[in-house]
N, C-alpha and C positions, 0 to 999 in steps of 0.2 A: 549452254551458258558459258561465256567467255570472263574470268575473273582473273586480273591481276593485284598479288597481296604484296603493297608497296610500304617495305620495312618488314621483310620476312625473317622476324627475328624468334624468339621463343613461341609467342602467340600467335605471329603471323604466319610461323613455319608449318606449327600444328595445324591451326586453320584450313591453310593451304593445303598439306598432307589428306587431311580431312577433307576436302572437295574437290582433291585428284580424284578419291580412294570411289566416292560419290560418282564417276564420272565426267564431272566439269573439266572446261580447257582450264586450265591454271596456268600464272606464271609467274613465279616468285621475284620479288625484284630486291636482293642484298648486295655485297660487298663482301672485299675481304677474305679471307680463308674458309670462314662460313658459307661465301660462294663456290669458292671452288671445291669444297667437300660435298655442296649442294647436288653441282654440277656434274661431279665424279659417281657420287653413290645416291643422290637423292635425297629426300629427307627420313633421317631413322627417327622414329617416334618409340621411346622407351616408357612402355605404361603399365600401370597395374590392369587393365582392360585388355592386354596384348600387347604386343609390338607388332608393327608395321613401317614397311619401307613405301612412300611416295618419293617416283622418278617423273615430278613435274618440272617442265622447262624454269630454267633459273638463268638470271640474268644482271647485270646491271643497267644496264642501256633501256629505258620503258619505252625507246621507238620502236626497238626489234617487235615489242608487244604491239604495239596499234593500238587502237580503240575498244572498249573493253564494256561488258555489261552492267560489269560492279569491279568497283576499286577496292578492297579491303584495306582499310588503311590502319596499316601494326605501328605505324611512327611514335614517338614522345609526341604530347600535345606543342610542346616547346618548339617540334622542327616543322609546324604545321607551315606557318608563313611563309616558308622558304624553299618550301617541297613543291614551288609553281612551276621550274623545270624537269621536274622528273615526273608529274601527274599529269603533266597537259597533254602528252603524248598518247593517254592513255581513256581520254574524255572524249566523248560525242555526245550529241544532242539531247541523248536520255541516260547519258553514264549516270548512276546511281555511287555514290559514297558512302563503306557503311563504318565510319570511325569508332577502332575498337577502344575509346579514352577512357582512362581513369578522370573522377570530379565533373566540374560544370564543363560542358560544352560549348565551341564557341555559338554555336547555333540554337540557343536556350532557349532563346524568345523569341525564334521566330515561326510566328504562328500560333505564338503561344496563349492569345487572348488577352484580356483584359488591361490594366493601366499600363502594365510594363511590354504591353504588345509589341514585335520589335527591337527593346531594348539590346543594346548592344555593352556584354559585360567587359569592360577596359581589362581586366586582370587578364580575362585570356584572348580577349579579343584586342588588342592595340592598335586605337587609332583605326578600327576595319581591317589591319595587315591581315587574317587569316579569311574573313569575308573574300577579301577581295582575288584569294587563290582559290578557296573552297567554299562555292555559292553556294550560301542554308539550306536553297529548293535541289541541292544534290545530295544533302545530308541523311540519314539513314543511321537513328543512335543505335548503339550496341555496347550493350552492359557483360563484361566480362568476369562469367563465375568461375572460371580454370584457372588454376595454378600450373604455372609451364616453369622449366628452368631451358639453358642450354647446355649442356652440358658438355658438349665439344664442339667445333665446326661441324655445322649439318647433323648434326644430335640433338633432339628436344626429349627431354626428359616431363613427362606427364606427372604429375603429382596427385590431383583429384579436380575432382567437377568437371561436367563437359557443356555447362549452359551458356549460351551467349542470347540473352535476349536482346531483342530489336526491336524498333517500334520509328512509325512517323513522328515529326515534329508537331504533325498538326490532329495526331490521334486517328488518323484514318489508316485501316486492314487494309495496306492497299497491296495491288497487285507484285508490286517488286519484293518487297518485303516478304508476300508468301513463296515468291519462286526463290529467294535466297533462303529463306527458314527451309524448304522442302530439301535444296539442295544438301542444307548442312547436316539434315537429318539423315538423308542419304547415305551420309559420311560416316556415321556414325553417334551426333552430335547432339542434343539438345539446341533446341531455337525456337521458344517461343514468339509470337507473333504479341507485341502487350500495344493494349489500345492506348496507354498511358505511361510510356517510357519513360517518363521523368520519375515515376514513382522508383522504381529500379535504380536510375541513378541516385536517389539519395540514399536509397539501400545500400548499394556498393558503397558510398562517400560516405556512411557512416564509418567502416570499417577504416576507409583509405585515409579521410581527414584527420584522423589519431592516429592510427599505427603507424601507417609511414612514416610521418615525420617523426615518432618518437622513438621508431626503429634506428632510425640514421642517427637522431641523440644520442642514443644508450647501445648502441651496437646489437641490438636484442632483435631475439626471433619472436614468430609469436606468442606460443606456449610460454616463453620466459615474461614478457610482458603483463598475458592474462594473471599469470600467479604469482608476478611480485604485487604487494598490497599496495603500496602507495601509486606505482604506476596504472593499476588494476584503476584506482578512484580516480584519475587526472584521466585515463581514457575514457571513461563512464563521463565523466562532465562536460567532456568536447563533446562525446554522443548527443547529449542533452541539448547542449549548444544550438550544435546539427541540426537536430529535431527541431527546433524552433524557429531555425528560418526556413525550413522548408515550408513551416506550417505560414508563416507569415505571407508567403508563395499559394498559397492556395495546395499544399500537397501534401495528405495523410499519410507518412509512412507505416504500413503497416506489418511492423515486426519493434518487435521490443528490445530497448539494451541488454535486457540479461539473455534474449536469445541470439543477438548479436556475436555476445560477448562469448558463449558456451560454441558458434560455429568458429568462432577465429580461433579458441583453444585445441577443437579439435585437429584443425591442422595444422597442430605440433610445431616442430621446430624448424620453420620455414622461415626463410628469408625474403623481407618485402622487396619488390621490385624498387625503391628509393634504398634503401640498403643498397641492395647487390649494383645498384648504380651507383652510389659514393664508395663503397668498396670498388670498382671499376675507375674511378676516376670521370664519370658520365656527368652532366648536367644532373640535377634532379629538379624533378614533377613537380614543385609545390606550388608554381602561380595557380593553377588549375583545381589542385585539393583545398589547399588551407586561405591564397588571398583570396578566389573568386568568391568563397562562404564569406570572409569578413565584409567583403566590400557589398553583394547583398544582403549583409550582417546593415549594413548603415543605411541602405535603401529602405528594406525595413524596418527600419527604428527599433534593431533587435538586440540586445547585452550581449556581446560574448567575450567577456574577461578571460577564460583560459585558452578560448581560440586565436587571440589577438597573439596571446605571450609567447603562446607555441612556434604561432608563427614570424614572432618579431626573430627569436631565438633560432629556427631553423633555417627563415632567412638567410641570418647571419651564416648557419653553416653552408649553404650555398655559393653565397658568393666567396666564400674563404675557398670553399673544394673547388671552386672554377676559379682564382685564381691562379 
């Protein structure tokens, strides 16, 4: 299995490390001083599980890689659009995509049945710009339950979880998907095969639709969050939110906010990925958490008063921090 993990950054890096370790050809594709520490020692993986060194090919150039089985894509969903020179290099006739995003996917609906069959969501989808880089029938969702840091160039510091589930658009166990799950297991990973990937993604999006962005407001980890009270009840209400467009969507999440709320406290005082990215000076993730839910929030003729605010107000910190 030939895989290149394009935006080998925290999650991509692990990943990657993880389906060297499996055997797979890998080939990282970063930048930067995180490349050349890549390139010099490999990737150190520093975990409560062990530590482990992967010395997989690392690169910036995705021609040096050629045509690839699976593309593991670590990107922000933000640099999807644009990432059409550095993926095309790396596409053939059954390259397979398996986009590790936080929130909606641009590829939501398609295949997805019933009235909204096809719909195409504008928040992350603009105008088709990400369709038209990264075709749906390439798509391969993947719900990520690890927490990764970096902790230096070519150091991924492992925090907990090692599940990344995957799943077709169209709900079909198909053949790629069980050779990329077998691989990652190989690695040592978790990868479920779920007939019904979306249910996952609102799983994760419950947690990411509130804490993130209310991370990057109050500069808060998460344990600080769960137990201050007043933030404790505004993220319980965005959950609820949550919960109701999905249901409007035809899709039962089955896990509850207080058990939601009891796994984000256990892992402590962690810094969300929209955090450590306004801390960085980085774009942040919110078209894809917080508008893509409002704006299916109006398709569905669904209320969400504290999802709207959240996000009129984070918004605004966005565009101020990318000033």
């Amino acid at each position: 299995m030939k895989v290149a993990v394009l935006g080998a950054g925290a999650i991509g890096a692990y990943v990657g490390a993880a389906l060297h370790r499996s055997g797979a050809d890998v080939h990282l594709v970063a930048r930067g001083p995180h490349l050349a520490a890549m390139r010099r020692d490999g990737v150190r993986v520093l975990s409560p599980r062990g530590d482990f060194t992967a010395r997989a090919h690392a690169t910036d150039d995705p021609a040096e890689i050629g045509p690839v089985d699976f593309v593991f894509l670590g990107l922000k969903a933000h640099s999807y659009a644009a990432c059409g020179p550095l993926i095309e290099p790396l596409l053939h006739g059954t390259t397979a995509v398996v986009a590790a995003q936080n929130g909606i996917p641009w590829w939501y609906f398609h295949r997805h049945g019933g009235p909204h069959d096809g719909h195409r969501v504008e928040s992350v989808d603009p105008g088709g710009a990400v369709s038209a880089v990264l075709a749906p029938e390439r798509a391969v969702g993947c719900v990520v339950y690890a927490a990764t840091e970096l902790e230096g160039p070519g150091v991924v510091r492992h925090l907990e979880g090692t599940r990344f589930s995957i799943g077709e658009p169209d709900r079909s166990v198909s053949a790629r998907c069980r050779a990329f799950g077998e691989a990652m297991v190989a690695g040592g990973l978790k990868c479920p095969v779920e007939p019904d990937i979306r249910g996952d993604i609102w799983v994760k999006l419950l947690g990411n639709i509130s804490f993130n962005p209310i991370s990057a407001l109050a500069r808060a980890t998460m344990r600080q969050m769960c137990r201050h009270g007043g933030t404790r009840k505004v993220i319980e209400t965005m959950m609820a939110e949550t919960l109701a467009v999905a249901e409007a969507f035809g899709c039962e999440v089955g896990v509850s906010i207080e058990r939601r709320m009891a796994g984000a406290e256990r892992v402590g005082d962690h810094r969300t990925s929209t955090l450590q990215d306004l801390e960085r000076g980085k774009p942040l993730e919110l078209d894809v958490l917080l508008a893509a839910v409002v704006e299916l929030a109006d398709i569905g003729g669904v209320d969400v008063p504290t999802l709207r605010t959240v996000h009129a107000i984070s918004d605004l910190l966005a565009l101020r921090s990318a000033a």
